[in-house]
C-alpha positions as CSV (number, residue, x, y, z in Angstrom):
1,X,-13.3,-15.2,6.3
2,X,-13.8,-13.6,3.1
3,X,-16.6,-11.2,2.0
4,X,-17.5,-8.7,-0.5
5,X,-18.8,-5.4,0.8
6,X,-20.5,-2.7,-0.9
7,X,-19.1,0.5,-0.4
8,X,-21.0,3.0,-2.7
9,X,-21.6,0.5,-5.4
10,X,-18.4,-0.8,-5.1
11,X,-18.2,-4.3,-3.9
12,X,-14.8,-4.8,-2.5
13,X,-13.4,-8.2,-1.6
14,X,-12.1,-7.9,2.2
15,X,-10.6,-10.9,4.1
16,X,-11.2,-10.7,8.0
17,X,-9.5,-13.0,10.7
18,X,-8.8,-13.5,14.4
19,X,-5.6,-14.4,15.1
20,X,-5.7,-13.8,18.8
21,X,-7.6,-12.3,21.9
22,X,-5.1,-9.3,22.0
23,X,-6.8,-5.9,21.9
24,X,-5.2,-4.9,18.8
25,X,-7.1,-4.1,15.6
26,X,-5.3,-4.3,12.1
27,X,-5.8,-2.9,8.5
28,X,-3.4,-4.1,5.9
29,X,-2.9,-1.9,2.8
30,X,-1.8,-3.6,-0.7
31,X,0.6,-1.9,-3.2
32,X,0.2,-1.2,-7.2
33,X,-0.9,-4.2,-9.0
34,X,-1.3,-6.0,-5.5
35,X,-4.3,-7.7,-3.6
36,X,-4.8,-8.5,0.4
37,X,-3.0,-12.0,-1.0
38,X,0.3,-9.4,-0.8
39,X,0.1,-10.3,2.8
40,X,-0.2,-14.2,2.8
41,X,2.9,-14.9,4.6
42,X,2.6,-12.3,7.7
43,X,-1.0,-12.0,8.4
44,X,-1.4,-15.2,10.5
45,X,1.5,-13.8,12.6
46,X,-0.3,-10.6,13.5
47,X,-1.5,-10.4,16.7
48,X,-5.5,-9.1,17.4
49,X,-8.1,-9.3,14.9
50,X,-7.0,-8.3,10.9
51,X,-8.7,-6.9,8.1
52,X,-6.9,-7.1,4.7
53,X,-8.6,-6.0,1.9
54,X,-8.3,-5.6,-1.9
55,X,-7.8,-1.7,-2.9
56,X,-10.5,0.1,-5.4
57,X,-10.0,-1.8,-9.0
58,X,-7.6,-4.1,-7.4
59,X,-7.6,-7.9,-7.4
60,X,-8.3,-10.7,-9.8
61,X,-12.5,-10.3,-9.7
62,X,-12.1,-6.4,-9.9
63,X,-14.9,-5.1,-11.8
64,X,-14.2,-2.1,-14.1
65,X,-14.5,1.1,-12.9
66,X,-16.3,3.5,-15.3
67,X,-16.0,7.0,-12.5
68,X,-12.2,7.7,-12.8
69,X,-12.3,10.2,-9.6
70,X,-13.3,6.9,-7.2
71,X,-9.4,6.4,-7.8
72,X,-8.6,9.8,-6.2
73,X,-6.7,9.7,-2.8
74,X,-9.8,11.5,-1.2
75,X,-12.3,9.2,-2.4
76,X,-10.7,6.0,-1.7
77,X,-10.2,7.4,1.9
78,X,-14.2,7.8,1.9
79,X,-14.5,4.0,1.4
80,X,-11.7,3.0,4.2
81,X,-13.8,4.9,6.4
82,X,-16.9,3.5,5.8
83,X,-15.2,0.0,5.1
84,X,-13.8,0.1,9.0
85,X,-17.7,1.7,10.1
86,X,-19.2,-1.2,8.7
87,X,-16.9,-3.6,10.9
88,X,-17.4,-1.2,14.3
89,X,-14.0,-0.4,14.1
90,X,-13.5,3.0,15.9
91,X,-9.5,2.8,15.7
92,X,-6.9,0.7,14.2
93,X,-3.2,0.0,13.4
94,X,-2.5,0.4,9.7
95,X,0.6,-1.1,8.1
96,X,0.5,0.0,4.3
97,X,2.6,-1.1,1.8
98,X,3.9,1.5,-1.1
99,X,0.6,2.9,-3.0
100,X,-1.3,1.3,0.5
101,X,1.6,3.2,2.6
102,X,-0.2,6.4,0.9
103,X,-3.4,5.7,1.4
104,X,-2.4,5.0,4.6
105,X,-0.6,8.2,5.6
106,X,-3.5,10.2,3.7
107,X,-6.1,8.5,6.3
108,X,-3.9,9.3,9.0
109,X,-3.7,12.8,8.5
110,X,-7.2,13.3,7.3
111,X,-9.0,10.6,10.3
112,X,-6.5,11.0,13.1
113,X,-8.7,10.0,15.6
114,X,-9.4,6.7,13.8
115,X,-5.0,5.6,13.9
116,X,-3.9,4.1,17.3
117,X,-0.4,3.4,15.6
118,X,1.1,3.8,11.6
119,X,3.4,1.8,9.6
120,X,4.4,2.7,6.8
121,X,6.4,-0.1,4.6
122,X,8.5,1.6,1.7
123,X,6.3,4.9,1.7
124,X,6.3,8.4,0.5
125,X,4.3,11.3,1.6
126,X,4.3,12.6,-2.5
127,X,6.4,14.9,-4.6
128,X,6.7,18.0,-2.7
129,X,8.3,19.9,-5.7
130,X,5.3,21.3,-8.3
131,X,7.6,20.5,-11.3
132,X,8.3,17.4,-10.7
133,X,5.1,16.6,-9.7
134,X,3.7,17.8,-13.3
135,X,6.7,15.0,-14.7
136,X,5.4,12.4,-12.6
137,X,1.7,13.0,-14.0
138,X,3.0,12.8,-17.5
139,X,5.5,9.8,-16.9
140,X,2.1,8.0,-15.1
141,X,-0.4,9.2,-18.1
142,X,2.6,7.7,-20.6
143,X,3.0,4.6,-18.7
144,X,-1.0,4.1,-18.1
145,X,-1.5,4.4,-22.5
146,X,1.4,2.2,-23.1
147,X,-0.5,-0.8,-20.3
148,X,-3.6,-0.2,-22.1
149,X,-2.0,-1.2,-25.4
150,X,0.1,-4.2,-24.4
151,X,-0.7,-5.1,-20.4
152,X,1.7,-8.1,-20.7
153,X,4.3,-6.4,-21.5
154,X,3.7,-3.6,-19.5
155,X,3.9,-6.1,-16.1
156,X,7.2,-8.2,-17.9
157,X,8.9,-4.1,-17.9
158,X,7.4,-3.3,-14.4
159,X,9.2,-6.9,-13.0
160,X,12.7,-5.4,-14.6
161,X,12.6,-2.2,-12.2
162,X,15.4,-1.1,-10.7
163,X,12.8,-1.4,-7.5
164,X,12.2,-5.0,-7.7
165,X,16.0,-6.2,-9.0
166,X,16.0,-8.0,-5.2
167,X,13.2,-10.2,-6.0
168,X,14.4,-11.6,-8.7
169,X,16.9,-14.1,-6.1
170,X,13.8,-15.1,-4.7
171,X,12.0,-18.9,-5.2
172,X,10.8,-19.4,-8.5
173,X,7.6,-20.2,-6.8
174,X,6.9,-16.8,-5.3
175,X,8.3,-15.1,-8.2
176,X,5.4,-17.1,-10.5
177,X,3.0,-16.0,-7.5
178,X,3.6,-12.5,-7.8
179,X,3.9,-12.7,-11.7
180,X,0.2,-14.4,-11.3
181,X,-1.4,-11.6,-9.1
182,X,-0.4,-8.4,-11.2
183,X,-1.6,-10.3,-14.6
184,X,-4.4,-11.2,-13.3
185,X,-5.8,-7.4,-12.8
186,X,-8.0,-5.3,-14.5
187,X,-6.0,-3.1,-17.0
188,X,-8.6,-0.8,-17.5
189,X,-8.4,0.1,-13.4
190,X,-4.9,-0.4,-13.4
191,X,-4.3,2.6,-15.6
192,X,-6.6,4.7,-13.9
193,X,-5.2,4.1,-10.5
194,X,-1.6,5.2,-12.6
195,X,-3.5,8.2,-13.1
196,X,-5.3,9.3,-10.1
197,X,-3.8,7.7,-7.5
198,X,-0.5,7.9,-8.7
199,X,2.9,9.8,-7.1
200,X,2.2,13.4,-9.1
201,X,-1.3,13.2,-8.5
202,X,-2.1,12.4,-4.7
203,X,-1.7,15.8,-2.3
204,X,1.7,16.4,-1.6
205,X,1.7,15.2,2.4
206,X,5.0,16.6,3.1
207,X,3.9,19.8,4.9
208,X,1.7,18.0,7.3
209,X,4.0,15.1,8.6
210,X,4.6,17.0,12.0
211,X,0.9,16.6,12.6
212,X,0.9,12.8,12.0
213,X,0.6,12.8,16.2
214,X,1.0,9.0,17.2
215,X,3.3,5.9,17.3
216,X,4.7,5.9,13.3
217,X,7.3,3.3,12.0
218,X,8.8,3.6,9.5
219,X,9.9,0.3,7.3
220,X,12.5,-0.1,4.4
221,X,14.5,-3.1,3.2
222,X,18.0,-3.0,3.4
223,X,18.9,-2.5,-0.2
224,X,16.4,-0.2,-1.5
225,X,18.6,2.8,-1.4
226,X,15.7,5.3,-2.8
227,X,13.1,5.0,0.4
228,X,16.0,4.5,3.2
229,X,16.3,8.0,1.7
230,X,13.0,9.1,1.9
231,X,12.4,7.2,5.3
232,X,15.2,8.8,6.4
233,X,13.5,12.4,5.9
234,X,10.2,11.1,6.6
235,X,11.5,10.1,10.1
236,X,12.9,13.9,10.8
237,X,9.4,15.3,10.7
238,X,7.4,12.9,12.1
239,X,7.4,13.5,15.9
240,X,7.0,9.7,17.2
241,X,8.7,7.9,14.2
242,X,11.2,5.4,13.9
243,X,12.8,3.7,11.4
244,X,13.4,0.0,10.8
245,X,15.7,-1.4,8.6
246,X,15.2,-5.2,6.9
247,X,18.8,-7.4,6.1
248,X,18.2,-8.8,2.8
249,X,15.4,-7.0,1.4
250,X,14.5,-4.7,-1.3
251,X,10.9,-2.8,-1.6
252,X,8.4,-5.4,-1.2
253,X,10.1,-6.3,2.2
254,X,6.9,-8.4,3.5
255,X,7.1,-10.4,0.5
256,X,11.0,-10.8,0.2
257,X,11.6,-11.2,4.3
258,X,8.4,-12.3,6.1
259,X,10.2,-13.6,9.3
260,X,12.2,-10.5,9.6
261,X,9.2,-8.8,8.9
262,X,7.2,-10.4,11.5
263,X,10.2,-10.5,14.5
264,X,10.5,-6.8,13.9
265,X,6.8,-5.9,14.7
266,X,7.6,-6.7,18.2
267,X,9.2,-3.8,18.2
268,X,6.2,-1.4,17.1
């Protein structure tokens, strides 16, 4: 069931469903450039009841957002929480995914009470060092002028990552699908989210992993070599984390391995 909520003037598209009578609650966190479509192929498979939803500025009806600081980590963590008080959801399971994997941590550690268990799919907790947090504001601020002059070809350069070389083996069909999705968004919002809600700009959650004080897992595909890395440290200073490794996949690993995906949440 789909419905749009409005969460201070916002109205943000948010898909609900039951898959099951199992007493398990889900919220599913998009990446950059993504929508709560990212999770088409695993959300039927989740267990409980599942809200998916499309992140501040993010989807293909996204309205533009004239107040630049509703992209800020803090204020999008404002309207999660009043997203999941609307629903009567006192506690939940979030999986995020990249950008979502942030949010998600930063709910975590600011809502504790509110996170029965954490996954976190090819996440960082920021850039603990101030230099090269200040790079990654001006690298984002360069990236977010050059989108607003040519979006196309700003998505065509964003496909050729090193990141994403994975998905390029995958069907033509899901490569069109994803190709679809991040054209289909708001430039204007896309930009700002490179700005505010970017790497360099989001608090540097490093320093606060040991209080991140329930189940965690930790998720990373097989061949992105960059967040096995940062998993790896991720995992030393979260007390209850653990780490799970996908065969075949890159850094979307719900998108590039959904069966894998799905066999290894029975082990969360």
């Amino acid at each position: 069931m789909n419905k749009i909520q409005i969460i201070r003037h916002y109205p943000y598209q948010i898909h609900y469903q039951k898959n099951s009578n199992v007493p398990k609650r889900w919220l599913l966190l998009h990446g950059f450039m993504g929508s709560w479509h990212d999770f088409d192929d695993i959300i039927t498979q989740l267990p409980g009841e599942v809200l998916a939803l499309n992140l501040l500025g993010f989807g293909n009806q996204a309205s533009t957002i004239d107040d630049c600081q509703r992209f800020t980590m803090s204020e999008q963590i404002k309207d999660l929480t009043m997203i999941l008080d609307k629903y009567q959801w006192p506690q939940v399971t979030i999986l995020g995914y990249s950008m979502g994997g942030r949010l998600a941590l930063g709910f975590a550690l600011t809502h504790p009470q509110r996170v029965s268990q954490l996954l976190l799919e090819s996440t960082t907790a920021g850039i603990d060092s101030v230099t090269a947090r200040k790079q990654r504001q001006q690298a984002d601020l360069t990236k977010a002028t050059l989108l607003l002059d040519n979006f196309e070809a700003f998505v065509l350069r964003w496909e050729k990552l090193p990141l994403f070389k994975t998905q390029q083996d995958m069907p033509l069909e899901s490569k069109h699908k994803m190709r679809r999705q991040r054209m289909a968004q708001n430039p204007k919002n896309v930009a700002q989210a490179l700005i505010y809600m970017g790497t360099g700009s989001q608090p540097n959650y490093w320093p606060y992993l040991d209080k991140v004080d329930f189940p965690t897992t930790i998720i990373v595909g097989e061949h992105d070599q960059k967040f096995n890395l940062i998993g790896d440290k991720m995992m030393a200073l979260i007390p209850q984390a653990k780490k799970i490794v996908i065969a075949g996949a890159g850094h979307n690993v719900h998108f590039e391995q959904p069966k894998a995906f799905i066999e290894a949440m029975q082990y969360v």
